[in-house]
C-alpha positions in Angstrom: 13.8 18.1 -11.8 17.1 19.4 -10.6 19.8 18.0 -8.6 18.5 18.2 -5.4 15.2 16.8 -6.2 16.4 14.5 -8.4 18.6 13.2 -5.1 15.5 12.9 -3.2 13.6 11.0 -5.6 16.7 8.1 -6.1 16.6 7.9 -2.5 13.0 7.4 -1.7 12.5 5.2 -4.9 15.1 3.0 -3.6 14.5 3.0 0.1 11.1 2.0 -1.2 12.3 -1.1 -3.2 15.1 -2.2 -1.0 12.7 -4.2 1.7 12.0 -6.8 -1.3 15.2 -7.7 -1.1 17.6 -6.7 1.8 20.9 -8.7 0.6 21.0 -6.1 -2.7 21.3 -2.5 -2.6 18.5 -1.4 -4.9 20.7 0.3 -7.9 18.3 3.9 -7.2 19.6 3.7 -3.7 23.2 3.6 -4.4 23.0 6.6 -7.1 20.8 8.9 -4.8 23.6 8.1 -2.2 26.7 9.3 -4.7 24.3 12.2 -5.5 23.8 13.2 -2.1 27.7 12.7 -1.7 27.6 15.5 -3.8 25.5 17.6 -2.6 27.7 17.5 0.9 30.2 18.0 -0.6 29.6 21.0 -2.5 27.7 22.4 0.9 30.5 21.9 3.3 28.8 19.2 5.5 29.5 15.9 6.4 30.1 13.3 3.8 28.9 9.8 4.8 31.4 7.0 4.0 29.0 3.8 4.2 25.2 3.5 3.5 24.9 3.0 7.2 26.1 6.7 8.1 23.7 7.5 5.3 20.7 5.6 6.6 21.5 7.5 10.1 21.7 10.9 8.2 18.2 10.1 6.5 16.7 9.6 9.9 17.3 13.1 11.4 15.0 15.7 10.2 16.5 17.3 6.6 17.8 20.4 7.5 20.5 19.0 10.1 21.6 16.6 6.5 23.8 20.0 5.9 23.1 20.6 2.3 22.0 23.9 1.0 18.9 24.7 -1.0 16.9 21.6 0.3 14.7 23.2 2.2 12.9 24.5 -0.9 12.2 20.9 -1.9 11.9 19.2 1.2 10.1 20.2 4.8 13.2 21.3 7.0 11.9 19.1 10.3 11.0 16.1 8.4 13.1 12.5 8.0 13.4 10.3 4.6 12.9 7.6 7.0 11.0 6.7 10.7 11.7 3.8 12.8 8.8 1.1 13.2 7.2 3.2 10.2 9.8 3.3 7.3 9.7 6.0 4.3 7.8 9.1 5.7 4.7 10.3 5.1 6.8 13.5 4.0 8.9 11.4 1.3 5.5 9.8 0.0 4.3 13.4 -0.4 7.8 14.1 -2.2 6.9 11.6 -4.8 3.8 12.7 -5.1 4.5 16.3 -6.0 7.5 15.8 -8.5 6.6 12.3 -9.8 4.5 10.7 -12.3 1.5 9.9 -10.6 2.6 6.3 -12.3 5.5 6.5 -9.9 3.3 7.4 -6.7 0.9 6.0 -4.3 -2.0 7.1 -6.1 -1.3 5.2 -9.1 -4.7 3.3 -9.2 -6.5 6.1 -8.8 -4.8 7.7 -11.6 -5.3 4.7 -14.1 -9.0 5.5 -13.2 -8.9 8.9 -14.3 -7.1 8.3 -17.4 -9.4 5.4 -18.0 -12.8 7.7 -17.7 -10.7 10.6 -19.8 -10.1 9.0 -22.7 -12.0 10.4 -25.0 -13.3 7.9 -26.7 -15.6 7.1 -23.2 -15.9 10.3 -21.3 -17.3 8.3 -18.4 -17.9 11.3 -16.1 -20.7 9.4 -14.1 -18.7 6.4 -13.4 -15.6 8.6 -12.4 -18.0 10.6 -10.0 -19.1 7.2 -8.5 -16.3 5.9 -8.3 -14.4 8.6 -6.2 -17.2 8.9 -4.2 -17.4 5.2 -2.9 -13.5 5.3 -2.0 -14.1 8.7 0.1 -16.9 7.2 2.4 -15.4 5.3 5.6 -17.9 2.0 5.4 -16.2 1.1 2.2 -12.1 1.3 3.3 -12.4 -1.9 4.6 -15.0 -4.7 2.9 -16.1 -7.8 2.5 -15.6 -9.4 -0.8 -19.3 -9.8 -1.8 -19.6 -6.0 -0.7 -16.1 -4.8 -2.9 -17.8 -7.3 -5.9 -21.7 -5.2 -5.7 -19.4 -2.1 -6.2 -16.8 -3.0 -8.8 -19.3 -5.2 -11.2 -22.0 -2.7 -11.4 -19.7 -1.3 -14.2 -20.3 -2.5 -17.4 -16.5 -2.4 -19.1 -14.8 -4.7 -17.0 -11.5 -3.3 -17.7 -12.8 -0.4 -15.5 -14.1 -2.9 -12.7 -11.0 -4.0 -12.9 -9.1 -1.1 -12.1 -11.4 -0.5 -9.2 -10.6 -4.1 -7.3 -7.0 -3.1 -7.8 -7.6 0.1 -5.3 -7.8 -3.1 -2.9 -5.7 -5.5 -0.6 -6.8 -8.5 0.3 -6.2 -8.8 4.6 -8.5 -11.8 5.2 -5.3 -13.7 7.0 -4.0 -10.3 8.5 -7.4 -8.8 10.5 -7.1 -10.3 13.3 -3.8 -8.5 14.0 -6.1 -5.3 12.8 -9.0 -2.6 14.8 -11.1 -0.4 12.6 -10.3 3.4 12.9 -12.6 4.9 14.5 -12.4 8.2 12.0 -11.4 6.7 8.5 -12.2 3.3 9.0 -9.4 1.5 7.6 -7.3 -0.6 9.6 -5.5 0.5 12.9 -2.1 -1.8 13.6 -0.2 -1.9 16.5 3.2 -0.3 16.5 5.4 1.3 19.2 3.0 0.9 22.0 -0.1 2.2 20.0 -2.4 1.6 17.6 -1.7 3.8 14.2 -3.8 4.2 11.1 -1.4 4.1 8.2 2.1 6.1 8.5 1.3 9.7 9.3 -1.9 8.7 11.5 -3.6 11.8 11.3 -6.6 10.3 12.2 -5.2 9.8 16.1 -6.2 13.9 16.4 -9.7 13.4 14.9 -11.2 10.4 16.6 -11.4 8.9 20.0 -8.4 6.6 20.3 -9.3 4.9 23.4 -12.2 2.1 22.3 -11.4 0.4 19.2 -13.9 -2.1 16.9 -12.4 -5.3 16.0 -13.9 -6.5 12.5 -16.4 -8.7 12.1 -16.6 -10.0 8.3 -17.4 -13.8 9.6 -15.6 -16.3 7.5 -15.9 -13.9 4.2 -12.9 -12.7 2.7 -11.5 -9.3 3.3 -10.1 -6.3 1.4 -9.2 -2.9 2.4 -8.2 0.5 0.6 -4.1 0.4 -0.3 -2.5 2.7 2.1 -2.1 5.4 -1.0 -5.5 5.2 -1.7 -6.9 5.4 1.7 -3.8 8.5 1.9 -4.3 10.4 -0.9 -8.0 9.3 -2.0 -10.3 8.4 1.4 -8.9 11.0 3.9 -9.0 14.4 1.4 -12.4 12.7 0.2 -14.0 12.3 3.1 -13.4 16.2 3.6 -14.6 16.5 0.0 -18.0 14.6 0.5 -18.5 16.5 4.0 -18.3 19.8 2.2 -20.2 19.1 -0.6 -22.7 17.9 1.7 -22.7 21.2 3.7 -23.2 23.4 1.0 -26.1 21.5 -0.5 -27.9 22.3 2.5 -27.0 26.4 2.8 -28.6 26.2 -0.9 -25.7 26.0 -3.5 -25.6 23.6 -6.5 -23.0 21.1 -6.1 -21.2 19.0 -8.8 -19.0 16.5 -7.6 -15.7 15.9 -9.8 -16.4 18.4 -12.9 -14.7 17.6 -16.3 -14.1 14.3 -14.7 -11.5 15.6 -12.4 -10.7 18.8 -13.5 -11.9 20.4 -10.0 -13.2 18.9 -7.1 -16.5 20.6 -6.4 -18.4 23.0 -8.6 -20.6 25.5 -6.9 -23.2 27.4 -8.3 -25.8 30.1 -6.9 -27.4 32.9 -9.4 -25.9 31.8 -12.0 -22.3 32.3 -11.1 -20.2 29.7 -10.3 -16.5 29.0 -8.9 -14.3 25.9 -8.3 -13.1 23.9 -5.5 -9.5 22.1 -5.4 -9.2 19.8 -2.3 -5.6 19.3 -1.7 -4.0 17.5 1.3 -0.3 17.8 2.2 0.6 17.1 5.5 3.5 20.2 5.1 2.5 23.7 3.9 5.6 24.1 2.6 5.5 21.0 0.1 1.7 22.4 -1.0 3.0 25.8 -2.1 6.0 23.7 -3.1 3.6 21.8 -5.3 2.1 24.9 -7.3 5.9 26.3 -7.2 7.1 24.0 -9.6 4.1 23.7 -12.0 4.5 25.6 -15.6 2.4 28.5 -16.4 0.5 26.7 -18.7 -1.1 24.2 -15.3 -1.5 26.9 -13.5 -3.5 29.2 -15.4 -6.9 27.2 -14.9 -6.5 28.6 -11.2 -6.5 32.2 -12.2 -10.4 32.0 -12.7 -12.9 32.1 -10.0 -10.9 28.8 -8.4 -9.9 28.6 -4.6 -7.5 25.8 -3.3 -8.7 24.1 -0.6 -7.2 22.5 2.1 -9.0 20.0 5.0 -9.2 21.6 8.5 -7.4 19.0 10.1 -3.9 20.3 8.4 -4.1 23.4 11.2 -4.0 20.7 13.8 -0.7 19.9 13.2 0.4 23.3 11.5 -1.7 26.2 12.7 -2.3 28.7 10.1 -1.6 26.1 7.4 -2.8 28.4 4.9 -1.5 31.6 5.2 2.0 29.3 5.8 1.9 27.9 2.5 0.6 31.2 0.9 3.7 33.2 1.9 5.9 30.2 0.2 4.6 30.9 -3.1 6.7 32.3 -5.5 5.9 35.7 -7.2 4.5 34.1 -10.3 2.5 31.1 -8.9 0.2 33.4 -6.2 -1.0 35.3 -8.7 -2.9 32.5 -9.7 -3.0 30.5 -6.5 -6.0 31.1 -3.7 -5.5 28.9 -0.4 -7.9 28.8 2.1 -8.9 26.5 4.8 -11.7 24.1 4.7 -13.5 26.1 7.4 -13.0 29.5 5.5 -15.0 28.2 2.2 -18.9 29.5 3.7 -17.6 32.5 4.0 -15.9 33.3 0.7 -18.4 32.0 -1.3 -20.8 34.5 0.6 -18.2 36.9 -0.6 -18.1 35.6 -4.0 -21.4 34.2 -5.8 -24.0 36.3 -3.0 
């Protein structure tokens, strides 16, 4: 990472940590601070004397913070912070596209996948399982005997375990809770409306006026972490819909190839090409995504692969694709094919017919 990024990432990391503890300045805090002191500085903009002046900065969208060269790591209209919701949805997508996945929400998910990869198991079947419970709706929020069917039906219980751990328990909190009526995980009431997790995407998909309260009796009650239900059930759920479409036009689906390699394979004739779902609420931090990936990563694009992005991104950003097309960089869209969810029928007409 450079100095910019590496800015970024002391800030959110800390921002992140300070809530445990309010009375101590997180150590990553106070260095992304001197680092974006820096940064200021070198640009000519305002330098803030106290972390309060910073916290106000880090509320206005980035490219009013007045340093050059962010914008190519960091959406221009988005905050590091939001009041009532805390780190942004944009800052979690930060850490997920420079960080270790060890370091970001998805964590769990990625134990999983190293887990099933190692290669003395291979467990392509239980990956494929696995990825496909946490992208249906009726399983983001569950009771415990339904989370124990799932996560015991495993025979190494190392990998059962790894499962529970995509899980919260809320049993104390659901009253306080209504069930999203597009994702199914758990609306809570914040600034005079009822939001599912921080970027709430799902308020442009669903109905928002009637909501479900849950009804698990007096069993215990666990729901999706919000990285998982971020980064795993909402992209899934687009996943599972268009695998399911395709099956019925006729194609050959395979769910999760190479445990993990692609997202869908599709086949027809005997030819065959590769799906990559991913799901940025930004263009710019997709193509930002590929931008920064070696040669090496990107070269398993370069054949027959198209990357794919869910149809609700336009909603928010129309012509999300061509957007983060043109904010490729020379060498990456050579091997980089974006396209919306809703485009996919007609290119693989294109491609295996």
């Amino acid at each position: 990472m450079n100095k910019i990024q590496n800015m970024l990432y002391y800030l959110i990391i800390g921002l992140q940590k300070w809530p445990n503890n309010y009375a101590q300045i997180p150590d990553e805090l106070h260095k992304g601070m001197l680092m974006f002191i820096q940064e200021v500085a070198r640009s000519g903009g305002e330098i803030p004397a106290e972390l309060h002046k910073l916290l106000q900065i880090l509320h206005k969208p980035s490219n009013e913070w007045g340093i050059q060269g962010l914008i190519e790591y960091y959406p221009g209209e988005a905050p590091v912070i939001e009041e009532f919701i805390g780190i942004t949805p944009d800052a979690e997508d930060f850490i997920n596209t420079y960080i270790s996945p060890n370091e970001a929400q998805q964590r769990n998910m990625y134990a999983i996948l190293q887990f099933c990869r190692d290669e003395s198991r291979k467990l392509q079947t239980e990956y494929a399982q696995i990825r496909t419970f946490l992208s249906h709706s009726q399983n983001a929020v569950l009771s415990s005997f339904q989370l124990a069917q799932f996560v015991e039906s495993f025979r190494d219980r190392e990998l059962s375990t790894l499962v529970r751990q995509c899980y919260e328990e809320v049993t104390t909190l659901l009253v306080n809770f209504r069930k999203c009526p597009y994702c199914g995980w758990t609306l809570e009431y914040k600034n005079d409306r009822w939001r599912c997790n921080k970027e709430n995407i799902c308020y442009a998909l669903a109905d928002f006026e009637m909501f479900e309260q849950f009804d698990f009796e007096n069993n215990r009650v666990y729901r999706l972490l919000p990285g998982i239900q971020r980064y795993v059930l909402l992209p899934g759920m687009s996943e599972m819909k268009l695998a399911d479409f395709l099956k019925r036009k006729g194609y050959g689906v395979e769910l999760f190839p190479n445990i993990d390699e692609y997202d869908l394979a599709v086949s027809l004739n005997n030819n065959k090409i590769f799906l990559d779902v991913k799901d940025f609420k930004d263009p710019r931090t997709l193509a930002n995504f590929f931008n920064q990936k070696s040669l090496t990563y990107l070269d398993k694009y370069g054949h027959q692969v198209y990357v794919v992005v869910p149809e609700y991104r336009n909603i928010l950003f129309p012509s999300y694709g061509k957007r983060a097309s043109v904010l490729l960089k020379e060498d990456t869209e050579k091997f980089i094919n974006i396209i919306m969810e809703n485009e996919v029928d007609k290119m693989l007409k294109r491609v295996l017919l």
